[in-house]
C-alpha positions as CSV (number, residue, x, y, z in Angstrom):
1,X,-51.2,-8.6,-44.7
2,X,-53.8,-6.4,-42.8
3,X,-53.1,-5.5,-38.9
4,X,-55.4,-5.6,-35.9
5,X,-56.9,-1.7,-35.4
6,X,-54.3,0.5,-33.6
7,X,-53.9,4.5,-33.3
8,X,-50.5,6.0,-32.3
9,X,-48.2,8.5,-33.6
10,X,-47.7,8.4,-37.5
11,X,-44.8,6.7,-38.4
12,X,-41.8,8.0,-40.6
13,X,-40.8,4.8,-42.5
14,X,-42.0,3.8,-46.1
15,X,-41.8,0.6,-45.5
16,X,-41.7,-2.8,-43.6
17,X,-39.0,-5.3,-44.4
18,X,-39.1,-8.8,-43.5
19,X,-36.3,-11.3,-43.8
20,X,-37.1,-15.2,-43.7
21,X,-35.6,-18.5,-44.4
22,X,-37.6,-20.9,-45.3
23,X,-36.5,-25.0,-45.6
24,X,-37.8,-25.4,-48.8
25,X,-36.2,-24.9,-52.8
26,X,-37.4,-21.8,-54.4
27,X,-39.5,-23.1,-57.1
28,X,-41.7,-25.0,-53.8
29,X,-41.9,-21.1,-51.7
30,X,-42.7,-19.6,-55.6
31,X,-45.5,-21.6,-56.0
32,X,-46.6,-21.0,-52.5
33,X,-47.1,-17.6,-53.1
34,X,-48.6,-17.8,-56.6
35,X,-50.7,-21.4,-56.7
36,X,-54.0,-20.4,-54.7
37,X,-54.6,-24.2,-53.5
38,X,-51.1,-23.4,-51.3
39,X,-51.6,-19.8,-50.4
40,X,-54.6,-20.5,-49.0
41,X,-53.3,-22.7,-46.3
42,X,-51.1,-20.4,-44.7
43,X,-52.7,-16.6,-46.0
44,X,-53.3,-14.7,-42.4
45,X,-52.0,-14.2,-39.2
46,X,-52.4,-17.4,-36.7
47,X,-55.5,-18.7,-36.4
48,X,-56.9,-16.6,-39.3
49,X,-58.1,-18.9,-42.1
50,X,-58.7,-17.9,-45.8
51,X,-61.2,-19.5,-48.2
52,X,-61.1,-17.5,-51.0
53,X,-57.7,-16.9,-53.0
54,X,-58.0,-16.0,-57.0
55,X,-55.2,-15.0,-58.9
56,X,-54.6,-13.8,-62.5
57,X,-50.5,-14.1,-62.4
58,X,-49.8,-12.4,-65.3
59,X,-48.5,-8.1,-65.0
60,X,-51.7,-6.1,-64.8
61,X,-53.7,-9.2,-63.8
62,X,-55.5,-9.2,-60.1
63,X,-55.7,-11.2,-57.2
64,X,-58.5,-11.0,-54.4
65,X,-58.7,-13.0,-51.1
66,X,-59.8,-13.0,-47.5
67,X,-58.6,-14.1,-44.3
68,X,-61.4,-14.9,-41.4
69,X,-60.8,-14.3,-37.7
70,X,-61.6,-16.7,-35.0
71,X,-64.3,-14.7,-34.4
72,X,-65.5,-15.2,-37.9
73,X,-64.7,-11.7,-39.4
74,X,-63.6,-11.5,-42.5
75,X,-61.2,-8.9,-44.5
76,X,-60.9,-8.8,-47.7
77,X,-57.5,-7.2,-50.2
78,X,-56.9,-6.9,-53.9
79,X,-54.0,-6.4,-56.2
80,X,-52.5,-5.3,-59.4
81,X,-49.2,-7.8,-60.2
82,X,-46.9,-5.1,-61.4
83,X,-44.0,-7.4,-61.6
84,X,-43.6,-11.1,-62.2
85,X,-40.3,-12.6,-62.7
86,X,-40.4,-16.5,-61.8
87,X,-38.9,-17.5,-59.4
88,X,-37.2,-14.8,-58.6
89,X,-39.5,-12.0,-57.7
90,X,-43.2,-10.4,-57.4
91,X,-44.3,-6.8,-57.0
92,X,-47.8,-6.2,-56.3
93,X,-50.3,-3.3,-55.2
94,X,-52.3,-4.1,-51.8
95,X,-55.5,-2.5,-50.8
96,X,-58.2,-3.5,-48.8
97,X,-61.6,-4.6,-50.6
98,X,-65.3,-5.5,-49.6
99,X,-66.6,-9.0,-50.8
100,X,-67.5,-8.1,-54.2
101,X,-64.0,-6.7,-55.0
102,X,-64.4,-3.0,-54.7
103,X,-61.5,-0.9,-53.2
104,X,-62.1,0.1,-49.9
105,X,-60.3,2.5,-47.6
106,X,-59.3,1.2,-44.4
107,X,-62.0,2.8,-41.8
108,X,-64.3,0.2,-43.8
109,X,-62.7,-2.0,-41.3
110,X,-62.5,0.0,-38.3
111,X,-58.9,1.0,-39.0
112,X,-57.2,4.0,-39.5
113,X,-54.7,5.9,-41.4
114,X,-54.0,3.2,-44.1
115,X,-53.2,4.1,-47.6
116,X,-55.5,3.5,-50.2
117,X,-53.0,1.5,-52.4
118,X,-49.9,0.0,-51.1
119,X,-47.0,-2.2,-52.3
120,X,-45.8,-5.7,-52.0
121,X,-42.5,-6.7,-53.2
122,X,-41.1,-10.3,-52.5
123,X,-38.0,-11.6,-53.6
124,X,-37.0,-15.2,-53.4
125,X,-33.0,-16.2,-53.3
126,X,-31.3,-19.7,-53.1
127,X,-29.5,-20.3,-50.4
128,X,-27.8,-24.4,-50.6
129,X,-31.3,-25.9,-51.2
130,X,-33.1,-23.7,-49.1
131,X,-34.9,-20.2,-49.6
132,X,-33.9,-16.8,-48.5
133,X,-37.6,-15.2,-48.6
134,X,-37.2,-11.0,-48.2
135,X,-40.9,-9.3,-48.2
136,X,-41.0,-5.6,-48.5
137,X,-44.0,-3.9,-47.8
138,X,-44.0,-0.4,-48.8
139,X,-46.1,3.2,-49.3
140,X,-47.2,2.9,-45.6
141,X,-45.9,6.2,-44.5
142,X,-49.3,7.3,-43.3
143,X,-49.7,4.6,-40.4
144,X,-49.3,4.5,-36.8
145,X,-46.0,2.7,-34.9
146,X,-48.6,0.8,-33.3
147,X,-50.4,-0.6,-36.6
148,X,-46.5,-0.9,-38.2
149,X,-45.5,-3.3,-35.7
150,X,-48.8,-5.1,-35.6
151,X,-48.4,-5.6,-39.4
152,X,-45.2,-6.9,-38.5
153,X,-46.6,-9.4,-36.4
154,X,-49.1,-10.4,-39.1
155,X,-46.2,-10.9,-41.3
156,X,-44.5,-13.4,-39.1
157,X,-47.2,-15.1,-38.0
158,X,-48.1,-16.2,-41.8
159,X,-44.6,-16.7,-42.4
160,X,-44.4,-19.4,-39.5
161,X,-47.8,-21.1,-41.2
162,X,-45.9,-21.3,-44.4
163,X,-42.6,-22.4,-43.0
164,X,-45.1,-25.9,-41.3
165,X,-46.6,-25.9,-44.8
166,X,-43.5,-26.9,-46.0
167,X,-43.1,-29.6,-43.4
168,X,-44.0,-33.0,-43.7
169,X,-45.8,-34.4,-41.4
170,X,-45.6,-38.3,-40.0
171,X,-48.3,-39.5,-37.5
172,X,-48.8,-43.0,-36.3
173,X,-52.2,-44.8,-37.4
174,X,-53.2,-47.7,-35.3
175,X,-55.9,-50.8,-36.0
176,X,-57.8,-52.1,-33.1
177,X,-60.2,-55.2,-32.7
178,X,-63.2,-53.3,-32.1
179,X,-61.9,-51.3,-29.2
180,X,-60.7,-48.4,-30.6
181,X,-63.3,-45.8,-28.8
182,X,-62.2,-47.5,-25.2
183,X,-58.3,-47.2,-26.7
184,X,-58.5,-43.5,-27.1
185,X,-60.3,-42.6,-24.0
186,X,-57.2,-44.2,-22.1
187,X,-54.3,-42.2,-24.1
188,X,-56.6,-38.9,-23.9
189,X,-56.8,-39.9,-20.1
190,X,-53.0,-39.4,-20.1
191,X,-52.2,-36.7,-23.0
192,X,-55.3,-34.6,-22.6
193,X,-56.5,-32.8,-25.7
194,X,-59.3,-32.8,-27.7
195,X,-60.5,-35.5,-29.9
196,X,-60.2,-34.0,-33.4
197,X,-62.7,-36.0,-35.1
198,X,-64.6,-38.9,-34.3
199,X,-66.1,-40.9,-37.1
200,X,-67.9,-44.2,-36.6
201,X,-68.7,-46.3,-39.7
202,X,-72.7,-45.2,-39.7
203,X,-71.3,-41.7,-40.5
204,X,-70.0,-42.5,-43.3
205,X,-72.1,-45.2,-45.7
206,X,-69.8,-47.0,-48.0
207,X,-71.4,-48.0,-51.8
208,X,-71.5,-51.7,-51.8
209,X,-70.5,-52.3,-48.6
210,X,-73.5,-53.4,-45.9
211,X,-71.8,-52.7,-41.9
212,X,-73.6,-55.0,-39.7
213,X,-76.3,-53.6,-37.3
214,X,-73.8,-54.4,-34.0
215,X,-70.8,-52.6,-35.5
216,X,-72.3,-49.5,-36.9
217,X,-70.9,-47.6,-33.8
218,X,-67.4,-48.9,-34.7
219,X,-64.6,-46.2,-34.9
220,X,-63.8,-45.6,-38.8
221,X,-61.5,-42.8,-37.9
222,X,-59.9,-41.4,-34.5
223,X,-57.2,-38.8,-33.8
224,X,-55.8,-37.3,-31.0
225,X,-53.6,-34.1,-31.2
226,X,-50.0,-34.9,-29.3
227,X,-48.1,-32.1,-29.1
228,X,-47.6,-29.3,-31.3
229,X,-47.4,-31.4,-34.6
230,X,-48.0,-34.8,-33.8
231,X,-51.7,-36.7,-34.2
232,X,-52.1,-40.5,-33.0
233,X,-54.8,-41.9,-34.9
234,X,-57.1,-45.0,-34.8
235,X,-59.8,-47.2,-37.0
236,X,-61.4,-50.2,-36.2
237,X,-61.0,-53.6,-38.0
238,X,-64.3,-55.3,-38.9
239,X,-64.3,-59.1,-39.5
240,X,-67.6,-58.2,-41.5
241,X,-65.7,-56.4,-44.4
242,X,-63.0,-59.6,-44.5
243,X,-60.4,-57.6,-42.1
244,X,-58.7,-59.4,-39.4
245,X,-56.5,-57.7,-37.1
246,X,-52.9,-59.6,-36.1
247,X,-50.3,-57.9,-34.1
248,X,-47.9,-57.1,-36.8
249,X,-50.2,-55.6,-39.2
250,X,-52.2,-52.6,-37.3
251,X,-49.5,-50.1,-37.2
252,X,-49.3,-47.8,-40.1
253,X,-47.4,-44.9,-40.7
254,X,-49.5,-41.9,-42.0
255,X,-47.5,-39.2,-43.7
256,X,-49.3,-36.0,-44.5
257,X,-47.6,-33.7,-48.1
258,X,-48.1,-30.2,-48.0
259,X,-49.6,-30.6,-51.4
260,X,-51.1,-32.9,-54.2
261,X,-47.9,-33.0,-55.9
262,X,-46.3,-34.0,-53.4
263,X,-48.5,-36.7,-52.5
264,X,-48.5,-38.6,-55.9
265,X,-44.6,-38.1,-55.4
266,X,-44.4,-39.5,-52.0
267,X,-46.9,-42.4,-52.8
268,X,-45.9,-43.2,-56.0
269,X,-42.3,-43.4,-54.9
270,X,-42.3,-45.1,-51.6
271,X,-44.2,-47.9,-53.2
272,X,-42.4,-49.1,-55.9
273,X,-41.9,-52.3,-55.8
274,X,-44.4,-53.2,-52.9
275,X,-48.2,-53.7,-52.5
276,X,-50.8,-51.3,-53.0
277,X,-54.2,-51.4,-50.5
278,X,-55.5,-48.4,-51.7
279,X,-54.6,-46.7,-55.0
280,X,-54.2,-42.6,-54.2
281,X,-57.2,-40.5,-55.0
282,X,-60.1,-38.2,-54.0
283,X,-61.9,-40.0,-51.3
284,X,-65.6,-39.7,-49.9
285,X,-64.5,-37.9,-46.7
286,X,-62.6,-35.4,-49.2
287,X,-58.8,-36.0,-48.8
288,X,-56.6,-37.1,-51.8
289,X,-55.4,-40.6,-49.8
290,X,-54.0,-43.8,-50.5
291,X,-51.8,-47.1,-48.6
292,X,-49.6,-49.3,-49.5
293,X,-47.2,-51.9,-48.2
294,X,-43.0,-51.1,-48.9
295,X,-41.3,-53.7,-50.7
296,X,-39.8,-53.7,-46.9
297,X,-43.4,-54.7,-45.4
298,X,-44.1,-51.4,-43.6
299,X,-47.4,-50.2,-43.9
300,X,-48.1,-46.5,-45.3
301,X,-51.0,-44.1,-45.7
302,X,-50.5,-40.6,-47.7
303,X,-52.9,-38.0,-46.7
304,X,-53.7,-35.0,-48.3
305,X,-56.0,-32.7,-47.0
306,X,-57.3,-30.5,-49.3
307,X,-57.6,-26.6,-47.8
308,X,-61.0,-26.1,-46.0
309,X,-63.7,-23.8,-47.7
């Protein structure tokens, strides 16, 4: 994980050590680090993002990714794998790169005093169903306290973006006669927030299905950030497309997998035995989603959103 620029004094260790637990089995946080789909949703300090993440897991093979700022800068690192042993452990090289893949030193990227090759060694250790995660990071003699501890900071912050990858997430979806819009402007009156999308039915044609002129405008899809991890969201029923809304029936949970896996798991399990709306698949707005009705009558969606590009 690549620091923030920062001079100091050189500093004497060889190495950073990090010690996490994670609530997860060990065969989930293996695959986290070596299944690019999953390391791509928490690669990079908070609020970095990363798009690109290849890997070659085999010894001598090579990864390359980037991470992108907030402000839209991007770093890019390489890899040898020097070790593989699943799911136990995995020893890399780390260097920084440019875009194409070339090895760069670190002033390509404003910072100082970085080796041109470092080390990554992570080893992964059961602990009663969860996973005792213990990152060494090594051959950085040559950098500054400063960087050392900012490193360590970029360590932690990916860490806690893995740890919520691991969590599932259950938000409350809500069906409204046509008022969904007026709905959500009364509970962002009270939470606050930012809408984080707002999708009405002319966004989004549908093959085979004509939206009449008067409900184009209608809200397909709503949410509304509450809290930390929680997101309230909406649609709008529309007699035209045979839906009727009945108090009873416009209350769904929505759970969210941290991966597609996970979703055919969750989906194919908690339905058994009930009523499916919506078999689970890729879907025009690009989620793997489906819903169902339990054999208990509760009403389900299982959303997974693929990592953004």
């Amino acid at each position: 994980m690549k620091p923030v620029k920062a001079t100091s004094k050189k500093h004497k260790e060889r190495e950073l050590v990090i010690i996490r637990l994670f609530d997860a089995p060990r065969e989930i946080v293996w695959k986290a680090w070596t299944e690019p789909e999953r390391l791509k949703r928490w690669w990079g300090p908070k609020y970095f993002t990363s798009s690109i993440y290849n890997i070659n897991l085999r010894v001598g093979g090579e990864y390359f990714s980037n991470m992108r700022s907030p402000e839209g800068k991007e770093i890019w690192g390489k890899g040898v794998f020097l070790e593989i042993d699943a799911p136990l452990r995995l020893v890399m090289t780390d260097s920084f790169a440019d875009k194409h893949g070339n090895i760069v030193p670190s002033t390509y990227y404003g910072m100082e005093d970085f080796p041109l090759e470092m080390q990554i060694a992570v080893s992964f250790e059961e602990q009663e169903g969860k996973t005792k995660l213990t990152l060494k990071h090594s051959d950085i003699s040559g950098i500054s306290a400063v960087d050392l501890k900012n490193m360590k900071i970029g360590w932690n912050q990916s860490f806690d973006k893995l740890a919520e990858s691991f969590m599932i997430k259950l938000n409350t979806y809500l069906n409204f006669a046509g008022n969904t819009e007026e709905a959500f402007n009364f509970y962002k009156s009270i939470f606050g927030g930012e809408f984080t999308s707002v999708i009405r039915f002319k966004d989004m044609p549908m093959e085979g299905v004509n939206i009449p002129k008067k409900e184009e405008n209608k809200i397909l899809h709503i949410g509304l950030p509450i809290g930390k991890y929680n997101v309230l969201m909406a649609t709008d029923t529309l007699e035209s497309m045979g839906q009727k809304l009945v108090q009873g029936n416009n209350v769904y949970i929505s759970v969210h997998p941290g991966s597609k896996e996970e979703a055919d798991k969750i989906f194919n399990s908690l339905s058994a035995g009930g009523t499916i709306e919506m078999p689970i698949a890729d879907q025009p707005w690009g989620d793997y989603y489906g819903s169902f009705r339990d054999k208990f009558g509760i009403q389900w969606m299982v959303d997974y959103g693929y990592p953004k590009k």
